[in-house]
C-alpha positions as CSV (number, residue, x, y, z in Angstrom):
1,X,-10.9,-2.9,-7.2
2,X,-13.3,-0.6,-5.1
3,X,-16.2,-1.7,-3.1
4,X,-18.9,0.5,-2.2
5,X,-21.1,0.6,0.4
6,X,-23.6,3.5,0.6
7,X,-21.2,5.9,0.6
8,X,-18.4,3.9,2.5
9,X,-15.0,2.8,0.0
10,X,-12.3,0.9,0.7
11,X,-9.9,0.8,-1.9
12,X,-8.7,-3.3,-1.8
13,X,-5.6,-3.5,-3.7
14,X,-4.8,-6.9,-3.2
15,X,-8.0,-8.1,-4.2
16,X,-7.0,-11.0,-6.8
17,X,-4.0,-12.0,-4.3
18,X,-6.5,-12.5,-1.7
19,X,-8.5,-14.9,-3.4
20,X,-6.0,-16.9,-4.7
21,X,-4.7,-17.0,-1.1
22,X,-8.1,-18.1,0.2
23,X,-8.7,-20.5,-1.8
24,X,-4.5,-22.2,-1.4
25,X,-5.1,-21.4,2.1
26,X,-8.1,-23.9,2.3
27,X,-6.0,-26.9,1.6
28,X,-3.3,-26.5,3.7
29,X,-5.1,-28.6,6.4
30,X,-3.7,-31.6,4.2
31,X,-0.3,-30.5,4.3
32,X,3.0,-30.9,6.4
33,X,4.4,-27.7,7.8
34,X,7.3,-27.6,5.6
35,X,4.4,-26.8,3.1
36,X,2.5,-24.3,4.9
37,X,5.6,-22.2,5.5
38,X,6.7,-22.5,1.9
39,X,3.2,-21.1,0.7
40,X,3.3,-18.8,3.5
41,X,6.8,-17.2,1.9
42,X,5.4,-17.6,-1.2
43,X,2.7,-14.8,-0.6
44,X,5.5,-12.9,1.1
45,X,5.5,-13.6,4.9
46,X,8.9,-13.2,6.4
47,X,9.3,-16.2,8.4
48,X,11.9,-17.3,10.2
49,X,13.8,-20.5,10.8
50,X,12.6,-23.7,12.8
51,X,9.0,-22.4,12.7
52,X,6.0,-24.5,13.3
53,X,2.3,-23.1,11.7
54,X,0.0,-26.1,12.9
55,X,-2.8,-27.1,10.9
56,X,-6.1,-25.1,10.5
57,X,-4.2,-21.4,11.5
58,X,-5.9,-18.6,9.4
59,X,-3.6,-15.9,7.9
60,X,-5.7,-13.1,6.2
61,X,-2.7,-11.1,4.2
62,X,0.6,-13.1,4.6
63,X,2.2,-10.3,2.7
64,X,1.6,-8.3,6.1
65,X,3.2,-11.1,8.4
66,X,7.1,-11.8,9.9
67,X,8.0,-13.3,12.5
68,X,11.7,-13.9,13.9
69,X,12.8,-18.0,14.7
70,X,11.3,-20.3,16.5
71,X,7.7,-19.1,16.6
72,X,4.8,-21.5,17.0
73,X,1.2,-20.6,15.6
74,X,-1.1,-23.0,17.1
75,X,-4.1,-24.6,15.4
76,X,-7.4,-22.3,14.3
77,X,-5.5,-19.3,15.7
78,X,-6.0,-16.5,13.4
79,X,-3.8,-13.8,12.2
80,X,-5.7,-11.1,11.0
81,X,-3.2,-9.2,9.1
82,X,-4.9,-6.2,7.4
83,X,-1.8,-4.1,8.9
84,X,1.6,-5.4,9.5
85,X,1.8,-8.6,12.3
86,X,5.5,-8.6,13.6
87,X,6.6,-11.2,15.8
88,X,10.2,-11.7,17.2
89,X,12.0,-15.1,18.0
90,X,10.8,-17.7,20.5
91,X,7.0,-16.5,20.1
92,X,4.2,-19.1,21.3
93,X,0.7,-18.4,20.3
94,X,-1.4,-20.7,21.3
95,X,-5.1,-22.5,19.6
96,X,-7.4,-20.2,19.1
97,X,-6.1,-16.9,19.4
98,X,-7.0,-14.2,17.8
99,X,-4.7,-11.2,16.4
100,X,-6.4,-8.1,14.6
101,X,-5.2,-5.3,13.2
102,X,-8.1,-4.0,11.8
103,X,-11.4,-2.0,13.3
104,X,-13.8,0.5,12.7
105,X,-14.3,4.5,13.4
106,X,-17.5,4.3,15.3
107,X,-17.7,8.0,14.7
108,X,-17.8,8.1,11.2
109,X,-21.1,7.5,9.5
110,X,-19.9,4.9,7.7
111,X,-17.8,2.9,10.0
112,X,-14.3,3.5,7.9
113,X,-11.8,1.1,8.6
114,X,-8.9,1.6,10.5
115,X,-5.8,-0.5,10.8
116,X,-2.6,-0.6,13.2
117,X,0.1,-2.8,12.8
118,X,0.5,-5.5,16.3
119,X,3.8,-6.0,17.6
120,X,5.0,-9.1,19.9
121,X,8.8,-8.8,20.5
122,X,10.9,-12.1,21.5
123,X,9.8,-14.9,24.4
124,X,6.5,-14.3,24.4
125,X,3.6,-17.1,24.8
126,X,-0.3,-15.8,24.2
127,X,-2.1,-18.1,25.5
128,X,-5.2,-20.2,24.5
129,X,-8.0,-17.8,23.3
130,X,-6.8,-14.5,24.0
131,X,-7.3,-11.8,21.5
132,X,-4.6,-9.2,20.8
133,X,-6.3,-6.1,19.6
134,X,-5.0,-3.0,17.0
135,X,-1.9,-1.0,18.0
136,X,-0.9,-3.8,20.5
137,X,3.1,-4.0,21.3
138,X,3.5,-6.9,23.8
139,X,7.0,-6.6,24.8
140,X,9.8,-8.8,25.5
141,X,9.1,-11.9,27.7
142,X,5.7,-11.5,28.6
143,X,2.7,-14.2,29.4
144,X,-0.8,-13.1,28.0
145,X,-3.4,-15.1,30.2
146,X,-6.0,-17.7,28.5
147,X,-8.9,-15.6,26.9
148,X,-7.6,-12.3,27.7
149,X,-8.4,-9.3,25.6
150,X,-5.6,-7.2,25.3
151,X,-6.4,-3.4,24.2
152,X,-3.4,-2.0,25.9
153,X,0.6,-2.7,25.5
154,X,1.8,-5.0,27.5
155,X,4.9,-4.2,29.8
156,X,8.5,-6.1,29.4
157,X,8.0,-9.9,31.4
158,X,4.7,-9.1,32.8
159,X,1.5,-11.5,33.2
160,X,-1.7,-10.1,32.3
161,X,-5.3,-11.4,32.1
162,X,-8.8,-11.1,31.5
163,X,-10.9,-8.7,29.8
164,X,-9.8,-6.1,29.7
165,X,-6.0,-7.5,30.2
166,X,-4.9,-6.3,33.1
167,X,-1.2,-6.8,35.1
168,X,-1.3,-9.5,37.6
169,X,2.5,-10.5,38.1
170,X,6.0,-10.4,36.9
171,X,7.6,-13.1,34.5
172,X,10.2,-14.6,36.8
173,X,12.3,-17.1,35.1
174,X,13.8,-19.9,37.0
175,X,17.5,-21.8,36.5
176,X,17.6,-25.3,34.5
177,X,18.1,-28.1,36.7
């Protein structure tokens, strides 16, 4: 199927998949995780073992989502998955966040779509609110700050917040009393 819009295509070849998804996707408030990862798979996310999707987190394309063990999707995050979401193990993102890897070319006169696939590699917590943004890597161990907006990679056990994200210390992990 092809929509257009004045001039402005976008070719949606997994139009019928989509809908079907939306609509399962709207009852999977009622059901236990077990569930929501076994639908998830179903529409072809790659998910790992011991993983927890909470209630009320919004996948656009599972087909365009893995993640590694141990990862935790907190509730009314959202995984905007027009390109490829890859997450590695021990991921943590927190309610509410926001990961998109979608936008538009504010050049062209039609604002065509562009996509880039996000990557978050292993240890990683995003915290409540913050937005990852197209073409993101946020790289091993690091901390993205409550409601930061993160445009930019993130460097290997850093800390970065606010809007734009920006460095403001180093992931220092202490010893297990």
């Amino acid at each position: 199927m092809e929509i257009n819009l004045g001039g402005y295509s976008e070719k949606k070849p997994h139009f019928l998949r989509l809908v079907l998804w939306r609509m399962v996707e709207k009852m999977q408030w009622m059901l236990p995780n077990v569930a929501r990862l076994m639908l998830l798979r179903l529409f072809g996310a790659k998910i790992g073992r011991r993983c927890l999707i909470c209630r009320g987190a919004k996948f656009y394309a599972p087909w365009n989502f893995e993640c590694g063990d141990f990862v935790c999707v907190g509730p009314r995050a959202e995984v905007y998955c027009k390109s490829k979401v890859i997450m590695g193990n021990q991921v943590v993102v927190s309610q509410d966040s926001y990961l998109c890897t979608a936008s538009h070319d504010i050049t062209s006169p039609v604002m065509k779509l562009l996509t880039k696939s996000i990557k978050i590699g292993d240890n990683i917590w995003i915290a409540s609110r913050a937005t990852i943004l197209p073409g993101v890597t946020v790289n091993d161990g690091a901390v993205v700050g409550a409601c930061a907006v993160v445009a930019k990679d993130v460097p290997a056990w850093s800390v970065v917040v606010g809007n734009p994200a920006k460095v403001v210390g180093i992931r220092n992990l202490q010893k297990e009393e």
